[in-house]
Steps between C-alpha positions, in 0.01 A plus 500: 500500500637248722439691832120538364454112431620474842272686676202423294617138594543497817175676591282277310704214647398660856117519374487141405761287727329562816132330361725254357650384787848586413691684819815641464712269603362266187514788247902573589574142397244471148784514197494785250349345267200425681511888645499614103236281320303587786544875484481429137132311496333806768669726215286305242208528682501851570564556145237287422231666761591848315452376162149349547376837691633682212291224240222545738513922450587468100194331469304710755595803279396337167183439631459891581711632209176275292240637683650892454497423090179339481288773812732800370663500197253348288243745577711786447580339133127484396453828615828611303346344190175660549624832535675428174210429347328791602770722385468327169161547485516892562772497204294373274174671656741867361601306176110457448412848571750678262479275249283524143565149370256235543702228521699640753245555701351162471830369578557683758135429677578093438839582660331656820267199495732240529670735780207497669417161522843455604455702728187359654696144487791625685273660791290210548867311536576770757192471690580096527803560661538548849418813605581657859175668639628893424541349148179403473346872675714648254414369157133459568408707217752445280286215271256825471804740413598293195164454380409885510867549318376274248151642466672871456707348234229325312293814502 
C-alpha cells in the first residue's frame, strides 16, 4: 500500500512541480510533511473529480430511466389494462349467452358497459402519450377495433 502511495505520489508530483516552478533540487529539501498534505490534497481532488462525474452520470441516468417509464412502460400498462378489459368483456359476453336469468344478463351488459367506457378512457390516455412513429402505423385502427368489439357485443 505504501509502495502504491509512492508511486501515485511521485508521478503526480512530476505532473505538477515542473508548472510550478519547483526543480529538483527544491523538492529534495521540502519536509515530509509538506510532501504528504500535498500528496494528500491532489488525492482529494481526484477523489473529488470522480465523485462529481459519477453525480453528473446518476443524474444523467435518472433523466433516461424517467423518460423509459413515462415513453415505454406506461404505454405498455394501458394497453395491459385494456386487454384486461377486453377479456372481461368476452367473459361476460359467454356469461350472457348461456344464461336464462334476466338479471344476470342485465348485469352482465352494465358490467361490459362500464368496461367499455373504461376502455375507451384508457385508449384515449394511450393515444396522449408519446408514441414512436411505428406505434402510431401500428394502432391506427385500433379506436375502430374496439368500437366494432363493442357493436358485436351490443348486438
Amino acid at each position: 500500500m505504501e509502495g502504491l502511495i509512492c508511486v501515485i505520489y511521485f508521478s503526480l508530483i512530476k505532473i505538477i512541480k515542473f508548472p510550478l516552478g519547483i526543480t529538483n533540487r527544491n523538492y529534495i529539501y521540502l519536509k515530509t510533511r509538506t510532501k504528504l498534505v500535498t500528496s494528500y490534497v491532489i488525492i482529494a481532488l481526484f477523489i473529488l473529480l470522480v465523485g462529481f462525474i459519477g453525480l453528473n452520470n446518476v443524474k444523467m441516468l435518472g433523466s433516461s430511466l424517467n423518460d423509459v417509464y413515462k415513453n415505454n412502460l406506461v404505454p405498455i400498462t394501458l394497453m395491459s389494462n385494456i386487454q384486461k378489459n377486453l377479456l372481461s368483456i368476452r367473459s361476460e359476453t359467454l356469461l350472457m349467452l348461456y344464461s336464462n336469468d334476466q338479471n344476470q344478463i342485465s348485469n352482465s351488459m352494465s358490467i361490459i358497459t362500464h368496461l367499455q367506457a373504461e376502455n375507451d378512457k384508457l385508449s384515449q390516455e394511450y393515444f396522449n402519450t408519446n408514441l414512436s412513429q411505428l406505434e402510431k402505423e401500428k394502432s391506427t385502427d385500433f379506436p375502430k377495433t374496439l368500437k366494432n368489439i363493442w357493436c358485436l357485443v351490443m348486438s
